[in-house]
Every structure is written in C-alpha cells, then in structure tokens.
N, C-alpha and C positions, 0 to 999 in steps of 0.2 A: 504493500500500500504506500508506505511512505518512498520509493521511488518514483512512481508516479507525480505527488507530490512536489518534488525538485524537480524536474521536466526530464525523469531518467526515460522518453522517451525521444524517438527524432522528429515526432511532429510537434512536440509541447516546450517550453516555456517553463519554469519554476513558477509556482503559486497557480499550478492549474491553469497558466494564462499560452492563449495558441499561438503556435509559431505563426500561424497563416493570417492571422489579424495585426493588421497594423497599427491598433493603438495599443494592444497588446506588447509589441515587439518595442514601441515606443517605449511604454514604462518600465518594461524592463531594462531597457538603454539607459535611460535616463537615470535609474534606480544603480545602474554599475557604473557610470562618471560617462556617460557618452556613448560613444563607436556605432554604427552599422550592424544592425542581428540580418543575415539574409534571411528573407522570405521562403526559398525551396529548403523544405527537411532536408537531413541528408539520410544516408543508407538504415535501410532494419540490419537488424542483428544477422538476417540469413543474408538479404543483399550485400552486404560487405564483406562475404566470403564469394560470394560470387564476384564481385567487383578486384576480389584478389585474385580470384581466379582468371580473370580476362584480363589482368595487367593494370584497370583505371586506377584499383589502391595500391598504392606502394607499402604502405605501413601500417601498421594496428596496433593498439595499446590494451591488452584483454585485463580485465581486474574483475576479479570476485567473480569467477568462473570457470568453465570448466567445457569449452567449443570440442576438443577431440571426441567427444563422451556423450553431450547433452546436445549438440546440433544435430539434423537431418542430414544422410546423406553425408556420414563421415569419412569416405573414402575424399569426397570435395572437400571438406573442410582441410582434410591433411593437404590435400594436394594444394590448394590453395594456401596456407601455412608457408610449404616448401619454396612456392613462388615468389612472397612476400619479400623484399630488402631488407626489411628490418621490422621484428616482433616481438616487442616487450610484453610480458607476462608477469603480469603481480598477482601471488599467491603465498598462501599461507603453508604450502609442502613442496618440495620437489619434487615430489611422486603425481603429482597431477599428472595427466596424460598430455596434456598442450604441454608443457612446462621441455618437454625435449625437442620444441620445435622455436625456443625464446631463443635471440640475439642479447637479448637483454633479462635477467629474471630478478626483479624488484620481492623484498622478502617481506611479506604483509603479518600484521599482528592481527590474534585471532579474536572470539568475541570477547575474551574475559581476562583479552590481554591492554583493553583501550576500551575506553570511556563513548556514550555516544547517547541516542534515541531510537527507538523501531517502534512503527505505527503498524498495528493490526488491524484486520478488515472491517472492526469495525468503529475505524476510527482513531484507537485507543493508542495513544502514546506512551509509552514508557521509558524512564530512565535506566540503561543499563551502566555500571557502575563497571570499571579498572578494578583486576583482584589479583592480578599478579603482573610480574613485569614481561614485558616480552623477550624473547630470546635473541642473542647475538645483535644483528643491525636491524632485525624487522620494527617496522612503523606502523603505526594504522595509516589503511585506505588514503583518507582524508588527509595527512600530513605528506604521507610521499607525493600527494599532488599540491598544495600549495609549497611544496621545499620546490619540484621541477619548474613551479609556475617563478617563482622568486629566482633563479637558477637562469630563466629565462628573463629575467627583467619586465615581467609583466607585473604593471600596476595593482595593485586592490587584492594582494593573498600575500600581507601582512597579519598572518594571524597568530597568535600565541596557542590556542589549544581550541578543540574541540567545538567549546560553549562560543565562542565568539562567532564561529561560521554557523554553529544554531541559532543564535541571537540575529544574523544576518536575515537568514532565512525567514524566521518568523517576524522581523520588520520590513519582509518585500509582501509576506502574505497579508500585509493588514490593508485590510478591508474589500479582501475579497471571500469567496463563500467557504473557506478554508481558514478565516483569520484566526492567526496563536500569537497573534502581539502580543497577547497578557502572558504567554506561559513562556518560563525561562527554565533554566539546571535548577536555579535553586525551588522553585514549586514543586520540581517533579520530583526533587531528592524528599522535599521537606512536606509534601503531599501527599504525593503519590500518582501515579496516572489519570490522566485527563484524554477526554473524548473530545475534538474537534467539532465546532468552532470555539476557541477562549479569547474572546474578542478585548480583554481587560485585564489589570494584572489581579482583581478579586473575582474574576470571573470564576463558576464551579465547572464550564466544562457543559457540553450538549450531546444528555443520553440516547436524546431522540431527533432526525432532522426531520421537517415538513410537517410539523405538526399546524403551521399554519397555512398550509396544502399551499405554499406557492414553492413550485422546485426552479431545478435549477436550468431552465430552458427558456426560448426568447417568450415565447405565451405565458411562464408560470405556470403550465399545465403539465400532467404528466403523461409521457406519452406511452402507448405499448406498440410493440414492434408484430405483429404478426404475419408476416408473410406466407402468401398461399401458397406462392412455389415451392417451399421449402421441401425438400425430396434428396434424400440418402441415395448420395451417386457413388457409394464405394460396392463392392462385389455384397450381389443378393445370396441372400442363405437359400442353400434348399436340404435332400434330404439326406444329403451326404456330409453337408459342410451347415449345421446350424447355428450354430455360433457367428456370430460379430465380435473381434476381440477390439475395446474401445482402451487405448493408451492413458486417457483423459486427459490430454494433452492438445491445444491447438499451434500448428506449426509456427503461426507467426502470432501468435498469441498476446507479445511482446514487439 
C-alpha cells in the first residue's frame, strides 16, 4: 500500500497525484524547488526488461527485489540482465538469484536492521523501530539513495535519517485525500498506529473513508465496473483437464 502512496509506480506522482495531469506534475515541481517532471511515464516493471532486451535500456538499478525468480518469462529477464552495460542490484543477500548478474551489488539492511513506516491495506500505518545494527557496510534502502543522490551533486537529499524524508513526505500529502500532515515518528512511537487521512497533528486517525458517501472520483459518486464482455480466454477445462490452476497473480499487476 504505502508504495503506491510515494508514486512507486510509472504512471503516478507521490501523494496519489498523476503523472499525466499537469497541475499535478506542477505541485509536485514546485513542492521539490523547481525542474521539469515529463508528462510520458516511463517503463513497467516487465517493459524495462524488455527494453533491455532490445538495447533502448542500457542500465537498471533493481532494489528490494528479486527479477531472476519473481518476473514472467525468466529465460528474458536473464537474457536481458546479460545485455545490460551496467546492473546494480541492492539487496539484503548475495544469494539472490539477480545478484550474479550485478556490475555493481549495493549491501541493503534488512527490516529490523533500520528504522522506517509500512502502510497496510487498510490504511494503517505503523512505526517499525531499528533492533539491531546492520552488518558490515549495509544501509537501509532509503540512505544508499540519498548518499548516491548527494554523491551526485543533486540538490534536496540533504537528509540526516529516516524521519526527515517521512516528514517530507507527509508535508507534500497535505491536503490531499491521503493527508498525514499531522502524523510524524514521534505519534506513531508514542501512539501507536494510525489509519489514513491524519489531516492534524491531534488528529485520531480515519477508521472509516466515505462515510459521507462523497468518494474519491470527478462526480463524488461511486462507480462499479461491470463489464459484459468479460470472458476467461485462457484454455477451457473439459473432461480430461478440469482444473484451472489460478497463480493469483496479475502479470502486470504493478
């Protein structure tokens, strides 16, 4: 849930707000000191192995995953790997399966090695707490990217730890339908978890959304999707082969 949230996808924006809307792409500009956001997304998760695999990506940065294993069609994902010029992999083992196809392999700390937040589906934020220290030179996630970002001379990842790039975060969300302006590390230590939207910093937190049935659409209506064509085009069972085995998985899901 909470990747979504920071626009951990290629068509979205941080605070829910769409790449593809221009006053969207505005305040988020304006909100990080300036610059140009382009308008076209760039690659899904499976088109960027394919764009390696036809030469247009030269390079990939994989973190918090695991492409040789969890992708479709992992004879491409290697082959594609192989192709690449240069393929940094940040991971928490060296035993990952990507991990013997890295140019570069960045050593990540794991969950109980760094301080952070995780949002569950419904909502619910939690503060997860450091309980031991990491091993040798590994980092959390979040810091081996602003060390590279400062490394490069790029502006605004001046940060000292964790709480400050949360604290960002939650004053780009305010005042949209996701707002946790009010909630910071120390509520969630000295509280405990809160539900989404904490529009305040005495805010308790919203167990329930829509209760004043306006959602979150251009009408305030809510809509239901029913499509009548909808028809199962994979292989029909008969009475040899009854079974449908369902992965529960959608390919591009993400």
């Amino acid at each position: 849930m909470g990747g979504r949230e920071v626009g951990g996808m290629d068509s979205l924006l941080a605070a829910h707000k769409n790449l593809g809307n221009p006053k969207h792409r505005k305040e988020v500009s304006d909100f990080w000191g300036g610059g140009e956001i382009q308008a076209e997304p760039g690659y899904t998760a499976t088109e960027m192995f394919d764009a390696l695999d036809e030469g247009k990506l030269k390079a990939i940065w994989i973190i918090c995953t695991n492409p040789a294993v969890s992708m479709p069609n992992v004879k491409k994902v290697e082959r594609a790997l192989k192709k690449a010029k240069f393929v940094v992999v940040q991971d928490i083992s060296h035993n990952s399966e990507t991990t013997k196809f890295a140019d570069l392999l960045l050593p990540a700390a794991g969950w109980l090695e760094k301080e952070g937040t995780m949002t569950n589906s419904e909502r619910r934020i939690s503060y997860l707490p450091k309980v031991i220290d990491a091993p040798g030179e590994a980092l959390p996630d979040a810091e081996i990217i602003w060390r590279f970002a400062q490394a490069m001379g790029y502006s605004g990842f001046d940060y000292n730890n964790s709480s400050e790039v949360y604290d960002e975060h939650c004053l780009l969300t305010k005042g949209t339908d996701i707002d946790i302006s009010g909630l910071s590390y120390e509520r969630l230590i000295n509280e405990g978890s809160f539900q989404w939207p904490v529009p305040h910093k005495t805010h308790k937190g919203t167990p329930r959304l829509f209760t004043d049935r306006q959602f979150f659409t251009n009408d305030k209506k809510a809509h239901f999707n029913a499509p009548s064509t909808l028809y199962n085009k994979s292989e029909e069972t008969d009475n040899e082969y009854p079974l449908i085995l369902n992965s529960g998985r959608v390919r591009d899901q993400w």
